[in-house]
C-alpha positions as CSV (number, residue, x, y, z in Angstrom):
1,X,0.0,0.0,0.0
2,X,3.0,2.7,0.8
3,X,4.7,1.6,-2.3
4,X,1.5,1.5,-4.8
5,X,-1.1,3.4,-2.9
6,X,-4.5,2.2,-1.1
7,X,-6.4,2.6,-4.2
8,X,-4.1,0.9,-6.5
9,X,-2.8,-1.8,-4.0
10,X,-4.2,-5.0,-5.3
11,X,-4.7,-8.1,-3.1
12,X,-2.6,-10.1,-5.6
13,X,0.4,-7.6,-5.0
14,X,-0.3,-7.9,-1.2
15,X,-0.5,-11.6,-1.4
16,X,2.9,-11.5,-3.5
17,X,5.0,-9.1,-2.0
18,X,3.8,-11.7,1.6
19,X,5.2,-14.5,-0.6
20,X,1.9,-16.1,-0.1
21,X,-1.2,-17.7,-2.5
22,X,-3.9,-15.2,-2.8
23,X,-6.5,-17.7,-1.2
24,X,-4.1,-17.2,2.1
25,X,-4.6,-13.6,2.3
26,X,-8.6,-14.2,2.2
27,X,-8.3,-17.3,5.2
28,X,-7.0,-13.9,7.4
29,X,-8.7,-10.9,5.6
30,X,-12.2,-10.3,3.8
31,X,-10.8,-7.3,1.3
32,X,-7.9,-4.9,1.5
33,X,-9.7,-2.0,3.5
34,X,-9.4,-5.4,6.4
35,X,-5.5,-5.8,5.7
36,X,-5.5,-1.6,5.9
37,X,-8.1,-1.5,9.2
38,X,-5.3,-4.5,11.0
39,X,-2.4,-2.3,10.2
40,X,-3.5,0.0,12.3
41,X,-5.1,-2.1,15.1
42,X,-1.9,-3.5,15.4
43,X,0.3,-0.5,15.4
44,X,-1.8,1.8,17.6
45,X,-2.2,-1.8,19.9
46,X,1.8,-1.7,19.9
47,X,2.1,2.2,20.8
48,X,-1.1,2.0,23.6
49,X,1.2,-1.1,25.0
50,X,4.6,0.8,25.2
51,X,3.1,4.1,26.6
52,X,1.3,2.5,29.1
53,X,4.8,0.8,30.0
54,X,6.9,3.5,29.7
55,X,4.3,5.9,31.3
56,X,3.7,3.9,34.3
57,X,7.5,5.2,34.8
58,X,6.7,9.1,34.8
59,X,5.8,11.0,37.8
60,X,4.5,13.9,35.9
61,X,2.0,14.8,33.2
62,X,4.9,16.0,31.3
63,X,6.8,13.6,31.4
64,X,4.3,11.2,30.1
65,X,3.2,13.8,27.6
66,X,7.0,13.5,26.5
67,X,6.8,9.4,26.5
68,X,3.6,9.4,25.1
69,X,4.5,12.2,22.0
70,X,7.9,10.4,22.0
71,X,7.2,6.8,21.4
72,X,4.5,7.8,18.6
73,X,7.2,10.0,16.6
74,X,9.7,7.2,17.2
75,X,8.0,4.2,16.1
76,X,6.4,6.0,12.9
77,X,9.7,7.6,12.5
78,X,11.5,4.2,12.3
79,X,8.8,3.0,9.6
80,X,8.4,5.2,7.1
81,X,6.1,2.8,4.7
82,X,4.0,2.5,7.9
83,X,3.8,6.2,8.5
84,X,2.4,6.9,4.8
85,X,-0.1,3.9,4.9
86,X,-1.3,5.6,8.7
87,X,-0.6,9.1,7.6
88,X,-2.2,9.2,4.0
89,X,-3.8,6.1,2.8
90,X,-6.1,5.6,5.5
91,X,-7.5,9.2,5.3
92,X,-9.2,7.4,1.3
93,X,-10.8,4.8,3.0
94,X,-14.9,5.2,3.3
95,X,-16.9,6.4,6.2
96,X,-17.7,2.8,7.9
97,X,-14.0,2.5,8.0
98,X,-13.1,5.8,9.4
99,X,-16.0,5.2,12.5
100,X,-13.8,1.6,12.7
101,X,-10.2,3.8,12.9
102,X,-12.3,5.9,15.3
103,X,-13.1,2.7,17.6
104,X,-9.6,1.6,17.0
105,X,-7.9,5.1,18.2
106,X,-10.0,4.7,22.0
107,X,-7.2,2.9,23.3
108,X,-4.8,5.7,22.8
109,X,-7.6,8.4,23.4
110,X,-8.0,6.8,27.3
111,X,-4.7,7.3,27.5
112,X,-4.6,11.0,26.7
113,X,-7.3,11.5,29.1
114,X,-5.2,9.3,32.0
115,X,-2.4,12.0,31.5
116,X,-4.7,15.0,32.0
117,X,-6.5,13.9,34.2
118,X,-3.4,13.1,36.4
119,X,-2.2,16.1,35.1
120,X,-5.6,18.4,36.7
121,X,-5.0,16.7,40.1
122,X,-1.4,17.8,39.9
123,X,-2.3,21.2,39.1
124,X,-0.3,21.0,35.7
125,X,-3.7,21.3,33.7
126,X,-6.4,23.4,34.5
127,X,-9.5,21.7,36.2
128,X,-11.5,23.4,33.2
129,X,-9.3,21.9,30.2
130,X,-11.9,20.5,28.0
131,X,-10.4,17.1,27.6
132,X,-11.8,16.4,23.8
133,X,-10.3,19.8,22.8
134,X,-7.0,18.8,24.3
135,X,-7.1,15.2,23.2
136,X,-7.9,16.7,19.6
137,X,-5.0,19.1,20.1
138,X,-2.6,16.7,21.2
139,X,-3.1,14.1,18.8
140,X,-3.5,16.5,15.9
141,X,-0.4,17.9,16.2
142,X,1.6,14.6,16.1
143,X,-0.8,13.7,13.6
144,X,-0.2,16.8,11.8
145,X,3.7,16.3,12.4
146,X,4.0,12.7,11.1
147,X,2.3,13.5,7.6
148,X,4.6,16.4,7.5
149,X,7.2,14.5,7.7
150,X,5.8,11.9,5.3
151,X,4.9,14.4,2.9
152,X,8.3,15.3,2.6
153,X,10.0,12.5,1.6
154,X,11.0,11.4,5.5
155,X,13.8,13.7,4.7
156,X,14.8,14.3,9.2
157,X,14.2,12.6,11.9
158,X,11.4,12.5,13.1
159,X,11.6,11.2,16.7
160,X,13.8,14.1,17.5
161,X,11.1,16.9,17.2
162,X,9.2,15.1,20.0
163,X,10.5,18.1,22.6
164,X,10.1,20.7,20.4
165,X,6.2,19.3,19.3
166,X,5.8,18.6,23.4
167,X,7.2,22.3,24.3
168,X,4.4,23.7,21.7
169,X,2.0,21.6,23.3
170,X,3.1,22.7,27.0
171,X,3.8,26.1,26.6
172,X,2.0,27.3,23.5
173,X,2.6,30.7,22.4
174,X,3.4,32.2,25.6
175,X,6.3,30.1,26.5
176,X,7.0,28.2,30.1
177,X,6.4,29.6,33.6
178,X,9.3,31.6,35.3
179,X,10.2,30.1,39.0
180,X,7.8,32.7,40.7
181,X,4.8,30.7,38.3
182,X,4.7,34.3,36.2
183,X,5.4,34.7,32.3
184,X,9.1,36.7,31.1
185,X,7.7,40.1,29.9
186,X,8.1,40.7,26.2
187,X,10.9,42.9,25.6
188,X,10.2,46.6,24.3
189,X,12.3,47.4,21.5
């Protein structure tokens, strides 16, 4: 699918480039848009596993907004064929797909709203963050950062803007908290 596209990405070239008959690719899958759906069961089922590892770890909601931001980059950033399949071929697939993705994506959506909620009772979040808006936010700007980096030919890498994309997240356009908990004045020219 990354090398022909979803739409052009026979069953036969699946069943090839798998070194297998045809008939074995329907004993495991009903069509292509079920090979395309498993992909990404199985990748987001690897991510939600190694978060949840690596943010058990983490004492604060940034630093499993860092693991969490930072294992996503990294394991698209690694796979590159993976990352356009997640990144652009999924977004052609029809609407009873999508609500499927949108089923499949919960997993990682609970884990979101683990991390702000610990981060409200910590007093890292506000108690009025509007956890869809943030979980939108969050995920759309990874989202946002892997196609980027699809889109242009995997050219960096991609696992090493995790601190800047978690800074933008944290700190947004006004930049981290001095000691004292107030912003650094912007300089007068």
């Amino acid at each position: 699918m990354a090398e022909f596209g979803y739409h052009h990405a026979q069953v036969s070239r699946i069943a090839k480039a798998a070194g297998v008959a045809d008939g074995t690719v329907y004993l495991y899958f009903k069509n292509k848009e079920d090979i395309l759906v498993s992909i990404l069961r199985q990748t987001i089922g690897e991510i939600v596993e190694k978060v949840k590892e690596r943010t058990a770890l983490a004492s604060t909601a940034e630093e499993k907004l860092r693991s969490l931001v930072g294992l996503y980059l990294g394991e698209l950033g690694v796979r590159p064929e993976l990352a356009m399949v997640t990144q652009v071929h999924l977004r052609q697939v029809d609407a009873n797909i999508r609500r499927e993705i949108g089923e499949i994506m919960q997993p990682f959506y609970h884990l979101l709203d683990e991390m702000f909620e610990h981060g409200v009772e910590h007093g890292v979040f506000s108690p009025k963050l509007n956890r869809r808006i943030a979980r939108r936010l969050v995920f759309g700007t990874i989202d946002e950062t892997v196609s980027a980096w699809v889109l242009s030919g995997a050219k960096y890498d991609l696992a090493a803007l995790s601190n800047e994309v978690v800074d933008a997240l944290l700190y947004g356009l006004t930049g981290p908290l001095s000691a004292d908990g107030s912003r650094k004045a912007e300089a007068t020219p």
